[in-house]
N, CA, C and O atoms as CSV, one atom per row, in Angstrom:
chain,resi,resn,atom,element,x,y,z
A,1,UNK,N,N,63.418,-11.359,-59.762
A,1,UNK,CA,C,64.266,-10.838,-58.704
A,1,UNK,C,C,63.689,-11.271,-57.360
A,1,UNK,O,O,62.533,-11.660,-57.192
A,2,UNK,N,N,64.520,-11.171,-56.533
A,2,UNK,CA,C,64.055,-11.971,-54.808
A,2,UNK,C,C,64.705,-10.753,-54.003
A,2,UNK,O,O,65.600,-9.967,-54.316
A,3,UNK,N,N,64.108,-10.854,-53.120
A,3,UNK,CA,C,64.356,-9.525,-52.094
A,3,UNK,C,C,65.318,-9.701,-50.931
A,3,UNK,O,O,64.962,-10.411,-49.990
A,4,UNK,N,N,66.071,-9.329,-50.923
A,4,UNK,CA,C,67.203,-10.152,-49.968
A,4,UNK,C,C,67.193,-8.702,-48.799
A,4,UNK,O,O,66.831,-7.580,-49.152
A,5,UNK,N,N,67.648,-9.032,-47.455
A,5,UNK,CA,C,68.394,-7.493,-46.759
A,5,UNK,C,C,69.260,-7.909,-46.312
A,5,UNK,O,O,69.785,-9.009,-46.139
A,6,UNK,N,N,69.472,-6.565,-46.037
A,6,UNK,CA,C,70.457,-5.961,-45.860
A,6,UNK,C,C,71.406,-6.030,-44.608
A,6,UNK,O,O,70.500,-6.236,-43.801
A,7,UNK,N,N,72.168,-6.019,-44.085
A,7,UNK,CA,C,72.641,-5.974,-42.418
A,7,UNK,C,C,72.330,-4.751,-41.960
A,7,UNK,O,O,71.778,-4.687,-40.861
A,8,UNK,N,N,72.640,-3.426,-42.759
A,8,UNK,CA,C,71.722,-2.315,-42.093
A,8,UNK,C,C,69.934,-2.188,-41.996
A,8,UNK,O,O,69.342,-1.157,-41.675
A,9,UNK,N,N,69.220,-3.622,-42.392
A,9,UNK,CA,C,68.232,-3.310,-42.700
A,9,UNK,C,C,67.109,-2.952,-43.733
A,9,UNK,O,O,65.893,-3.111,-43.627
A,10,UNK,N,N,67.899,-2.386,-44.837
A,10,UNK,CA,C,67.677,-1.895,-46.272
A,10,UNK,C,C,67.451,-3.244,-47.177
A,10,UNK,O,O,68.229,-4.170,-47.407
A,11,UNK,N,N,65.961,-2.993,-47.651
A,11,UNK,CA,C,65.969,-4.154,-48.816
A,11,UNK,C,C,66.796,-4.210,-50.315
A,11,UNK,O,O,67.479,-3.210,-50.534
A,12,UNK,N,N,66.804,-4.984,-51.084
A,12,UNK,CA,C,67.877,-5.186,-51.722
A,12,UNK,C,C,67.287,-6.454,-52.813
A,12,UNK,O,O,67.106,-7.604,-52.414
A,13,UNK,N,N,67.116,-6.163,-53.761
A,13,UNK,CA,C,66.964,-6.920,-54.676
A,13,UNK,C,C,67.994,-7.698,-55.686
A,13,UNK,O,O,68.516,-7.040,-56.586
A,14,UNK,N,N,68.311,-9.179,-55.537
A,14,UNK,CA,C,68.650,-10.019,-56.921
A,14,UNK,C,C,68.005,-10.685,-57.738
A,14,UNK,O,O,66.838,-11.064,-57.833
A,15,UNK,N,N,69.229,-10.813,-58.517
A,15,UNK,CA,C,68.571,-11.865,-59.780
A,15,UNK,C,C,68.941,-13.400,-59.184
A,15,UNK,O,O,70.019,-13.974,-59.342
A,16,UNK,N,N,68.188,-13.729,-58.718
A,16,UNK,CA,C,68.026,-15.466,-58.225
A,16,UNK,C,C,69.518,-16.481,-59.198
A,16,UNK,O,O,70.344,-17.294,-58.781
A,17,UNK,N,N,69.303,-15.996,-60.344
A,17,UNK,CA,C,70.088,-16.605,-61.168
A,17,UNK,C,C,71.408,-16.654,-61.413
A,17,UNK,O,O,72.121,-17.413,-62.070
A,18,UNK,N,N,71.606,-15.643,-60.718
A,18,UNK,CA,C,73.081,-15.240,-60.053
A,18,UNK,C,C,73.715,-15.293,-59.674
A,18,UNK,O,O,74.840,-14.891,-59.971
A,19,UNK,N,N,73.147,-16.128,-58.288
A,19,UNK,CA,C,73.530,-16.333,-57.356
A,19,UNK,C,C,74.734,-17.676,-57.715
A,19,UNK,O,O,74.511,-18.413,-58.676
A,20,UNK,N,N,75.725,-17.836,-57.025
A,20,UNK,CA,C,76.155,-19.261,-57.196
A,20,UNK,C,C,76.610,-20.014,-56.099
A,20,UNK,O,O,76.898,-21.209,-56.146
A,21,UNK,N,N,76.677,-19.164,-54.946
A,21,UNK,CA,C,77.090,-19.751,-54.378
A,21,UNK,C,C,76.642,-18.990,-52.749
A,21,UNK,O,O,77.236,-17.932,-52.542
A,22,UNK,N,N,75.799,-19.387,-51.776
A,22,UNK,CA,C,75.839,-19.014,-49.846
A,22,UNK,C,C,76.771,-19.319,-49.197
A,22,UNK,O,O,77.399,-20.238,-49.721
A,23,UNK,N,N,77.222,-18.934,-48.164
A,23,UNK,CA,C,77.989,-19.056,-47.069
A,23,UNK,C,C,77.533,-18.512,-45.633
A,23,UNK,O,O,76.892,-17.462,-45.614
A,24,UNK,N,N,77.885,-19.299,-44.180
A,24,UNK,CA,C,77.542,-18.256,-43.479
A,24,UNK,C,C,78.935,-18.468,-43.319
A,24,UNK,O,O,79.819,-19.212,-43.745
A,25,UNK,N,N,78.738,-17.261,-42.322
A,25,UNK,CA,C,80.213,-17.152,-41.616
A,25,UNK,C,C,80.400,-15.895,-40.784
A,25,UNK,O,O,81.379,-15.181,-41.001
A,26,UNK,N,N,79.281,-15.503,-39.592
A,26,UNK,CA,C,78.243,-16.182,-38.787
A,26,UNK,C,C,76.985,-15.618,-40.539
A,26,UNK,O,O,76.209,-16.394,-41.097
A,27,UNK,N,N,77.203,-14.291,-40.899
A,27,UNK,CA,C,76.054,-13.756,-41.880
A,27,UNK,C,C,76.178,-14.424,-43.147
A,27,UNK,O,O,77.234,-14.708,-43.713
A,28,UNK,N,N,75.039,-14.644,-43.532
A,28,UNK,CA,C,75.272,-14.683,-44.672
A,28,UNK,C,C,75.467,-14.453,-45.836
A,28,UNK,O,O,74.762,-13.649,-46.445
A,29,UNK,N,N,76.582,-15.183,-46.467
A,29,UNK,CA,C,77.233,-14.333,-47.876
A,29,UNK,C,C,76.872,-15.293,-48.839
A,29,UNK,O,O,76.962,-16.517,-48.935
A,30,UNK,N,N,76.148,-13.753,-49.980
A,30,UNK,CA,C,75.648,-14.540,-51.131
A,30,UNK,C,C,77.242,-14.155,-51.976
A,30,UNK,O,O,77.950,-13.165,-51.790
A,31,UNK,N,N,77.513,-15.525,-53.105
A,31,UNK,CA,C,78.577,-14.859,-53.883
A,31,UNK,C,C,78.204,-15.006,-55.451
A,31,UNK,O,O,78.095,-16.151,-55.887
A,32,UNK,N,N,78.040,-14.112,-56.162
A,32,UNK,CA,C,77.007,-14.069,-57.422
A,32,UNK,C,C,78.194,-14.570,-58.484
A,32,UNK,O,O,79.293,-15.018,-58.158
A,33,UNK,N,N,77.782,-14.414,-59.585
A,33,UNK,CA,C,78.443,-15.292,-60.586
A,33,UNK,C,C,78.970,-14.288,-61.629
A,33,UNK,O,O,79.096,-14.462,-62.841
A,34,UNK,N,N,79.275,-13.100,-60.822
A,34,UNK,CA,C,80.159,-11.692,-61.038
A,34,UNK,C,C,81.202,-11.330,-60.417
A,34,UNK,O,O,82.043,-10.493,-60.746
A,35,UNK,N,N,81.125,-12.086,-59.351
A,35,UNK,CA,C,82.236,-12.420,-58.656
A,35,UNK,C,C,82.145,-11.252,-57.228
A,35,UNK,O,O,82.912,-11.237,-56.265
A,36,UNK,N,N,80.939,-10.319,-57.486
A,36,UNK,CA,C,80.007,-9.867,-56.364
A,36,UNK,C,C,79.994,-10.312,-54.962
A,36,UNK,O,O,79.775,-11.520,-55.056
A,37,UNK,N,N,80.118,-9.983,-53.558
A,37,UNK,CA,C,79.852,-10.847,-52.836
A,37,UNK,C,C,78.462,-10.189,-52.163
A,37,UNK,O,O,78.630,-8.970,-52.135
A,38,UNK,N,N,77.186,-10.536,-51.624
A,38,UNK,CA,C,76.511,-9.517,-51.098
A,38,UNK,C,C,76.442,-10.350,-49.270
A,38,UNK,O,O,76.338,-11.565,-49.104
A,39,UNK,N,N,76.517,-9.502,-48.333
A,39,UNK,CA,C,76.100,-9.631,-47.041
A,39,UNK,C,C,74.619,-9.864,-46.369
A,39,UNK,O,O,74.019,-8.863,-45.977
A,40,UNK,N,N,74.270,-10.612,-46.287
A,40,UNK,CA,C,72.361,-10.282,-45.605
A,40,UNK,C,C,72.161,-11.354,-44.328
A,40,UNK,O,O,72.476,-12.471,-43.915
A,41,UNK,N,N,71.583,-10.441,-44.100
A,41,UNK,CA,C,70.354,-10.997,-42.714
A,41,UNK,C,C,69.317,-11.935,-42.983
A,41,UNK,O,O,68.682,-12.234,-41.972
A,42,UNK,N,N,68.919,-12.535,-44.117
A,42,UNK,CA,C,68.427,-13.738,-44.229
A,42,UNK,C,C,69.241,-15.039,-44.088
A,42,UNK,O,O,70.432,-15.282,-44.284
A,43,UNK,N,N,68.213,-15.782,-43.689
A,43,UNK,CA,C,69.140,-17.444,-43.645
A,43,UNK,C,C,68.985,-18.018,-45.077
A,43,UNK,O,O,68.391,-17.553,-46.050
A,44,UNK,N,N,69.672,-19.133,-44.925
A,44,UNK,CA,C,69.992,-19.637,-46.252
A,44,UNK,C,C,68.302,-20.527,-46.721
A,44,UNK,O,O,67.958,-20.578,-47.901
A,45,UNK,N,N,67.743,-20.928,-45.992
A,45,UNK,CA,C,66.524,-21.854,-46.357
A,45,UNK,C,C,65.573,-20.550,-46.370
A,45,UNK,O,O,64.460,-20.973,-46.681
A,46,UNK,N,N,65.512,-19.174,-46.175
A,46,UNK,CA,C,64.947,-18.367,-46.163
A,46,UNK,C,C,65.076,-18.358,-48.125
A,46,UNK,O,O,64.271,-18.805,-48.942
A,47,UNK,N,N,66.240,-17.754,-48.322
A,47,UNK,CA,C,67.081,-17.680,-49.647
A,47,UNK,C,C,66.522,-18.629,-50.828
A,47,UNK,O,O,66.042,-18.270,-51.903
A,48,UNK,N,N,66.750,-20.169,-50.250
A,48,UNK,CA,C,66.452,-21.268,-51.216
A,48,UNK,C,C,64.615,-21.526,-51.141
A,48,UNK,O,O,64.045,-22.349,-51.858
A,49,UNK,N,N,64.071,-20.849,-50.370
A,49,UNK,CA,C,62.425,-20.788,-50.296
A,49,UNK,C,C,62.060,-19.548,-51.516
A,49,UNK,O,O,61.191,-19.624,-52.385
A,50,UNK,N,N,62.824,-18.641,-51.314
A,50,UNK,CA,C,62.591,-17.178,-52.516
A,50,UNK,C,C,62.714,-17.601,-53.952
A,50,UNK,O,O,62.014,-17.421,-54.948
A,51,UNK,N,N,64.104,-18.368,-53.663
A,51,UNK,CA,C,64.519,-18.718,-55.356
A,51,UNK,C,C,63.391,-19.697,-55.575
A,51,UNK,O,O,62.895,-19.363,-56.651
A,52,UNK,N,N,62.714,-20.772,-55.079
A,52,UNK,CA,C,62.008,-21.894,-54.820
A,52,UNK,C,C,60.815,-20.766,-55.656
A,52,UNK,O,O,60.655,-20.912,-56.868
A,53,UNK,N,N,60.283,-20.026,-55.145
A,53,UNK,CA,C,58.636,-19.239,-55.396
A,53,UNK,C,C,59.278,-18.713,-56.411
A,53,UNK,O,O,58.491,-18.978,-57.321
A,54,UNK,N,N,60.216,-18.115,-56.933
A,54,UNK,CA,C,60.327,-17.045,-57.878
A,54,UNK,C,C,60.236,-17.863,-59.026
A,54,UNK,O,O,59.409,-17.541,-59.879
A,55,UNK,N,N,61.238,-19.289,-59.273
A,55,UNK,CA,C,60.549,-20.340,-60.244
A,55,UNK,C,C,59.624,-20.657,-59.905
A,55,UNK,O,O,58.899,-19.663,-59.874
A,56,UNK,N,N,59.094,-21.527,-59.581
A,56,UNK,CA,C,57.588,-21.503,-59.568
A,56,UNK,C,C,56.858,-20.090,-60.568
A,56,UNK,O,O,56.437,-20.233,-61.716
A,57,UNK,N,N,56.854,-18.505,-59.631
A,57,UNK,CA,C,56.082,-17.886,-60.580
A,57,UNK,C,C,56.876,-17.548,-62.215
A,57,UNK,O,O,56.040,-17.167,-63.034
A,58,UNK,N,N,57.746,-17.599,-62.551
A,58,UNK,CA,C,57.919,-17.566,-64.168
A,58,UNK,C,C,57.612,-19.003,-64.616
A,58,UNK,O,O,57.518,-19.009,-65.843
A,59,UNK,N,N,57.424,-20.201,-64.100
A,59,UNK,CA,C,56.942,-21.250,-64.827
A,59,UNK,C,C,58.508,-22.245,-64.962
A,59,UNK,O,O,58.449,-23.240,-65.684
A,60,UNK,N,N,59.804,-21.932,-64.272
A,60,UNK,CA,C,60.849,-22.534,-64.400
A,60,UNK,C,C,60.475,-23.955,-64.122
A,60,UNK,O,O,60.398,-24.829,-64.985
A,61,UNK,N,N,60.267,-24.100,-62.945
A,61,UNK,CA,C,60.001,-24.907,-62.074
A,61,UNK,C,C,59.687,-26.459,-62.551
A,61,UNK,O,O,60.340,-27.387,-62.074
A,62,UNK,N,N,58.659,-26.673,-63.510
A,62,UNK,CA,C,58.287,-27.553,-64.411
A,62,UNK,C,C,58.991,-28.017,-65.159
A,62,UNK,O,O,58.486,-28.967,-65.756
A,63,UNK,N,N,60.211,-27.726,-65.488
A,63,UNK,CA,C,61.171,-27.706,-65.938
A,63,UNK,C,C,62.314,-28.643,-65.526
A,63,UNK,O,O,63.121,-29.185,-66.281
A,64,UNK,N,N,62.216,-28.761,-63.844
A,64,UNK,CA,C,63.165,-29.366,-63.146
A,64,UNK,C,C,63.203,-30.875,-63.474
A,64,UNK,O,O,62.250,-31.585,-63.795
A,65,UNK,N,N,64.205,-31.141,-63.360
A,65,UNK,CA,C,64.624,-32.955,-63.293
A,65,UNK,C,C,64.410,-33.501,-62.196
A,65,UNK,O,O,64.445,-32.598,-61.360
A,66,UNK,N,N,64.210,-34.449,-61.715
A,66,UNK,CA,C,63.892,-34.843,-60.194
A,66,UNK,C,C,64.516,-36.197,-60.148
A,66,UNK,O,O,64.483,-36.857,-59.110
């Protein structure tokens, strides 16, 4: 899970894996693959740095095609 917030502030945890899709529009909207949309105050290279470490620590990462 990656820690995303909130627009009021409040942290907020996902499943990285979920995710399918960012947007801003000015905030950014995560839209999960539930069809979920969530709102946050992180930027998107903030976002793709979390998912980035969170593989890395389960060992995904090694995994990747390049």
């Amino acid at each position: 899970m990656i820690e995303v917030m909130r627009l009021d502030g409040k942290s907020y945890w996902v499943n990285p894996h979920m995710i399918e899709s960012m947007e801003t529009n000015p905030d950014l909207t995560l839209s999960m693959l539930s069809g979920k949309k969530i709102v946050v105050k992180n930027s998107p290279s903030d976002i793709i740095e979390k998912i980035i470490g969170y593989r890395r620590q389960i060992g995904i990462d090694a995994q990747e095609v390049l």
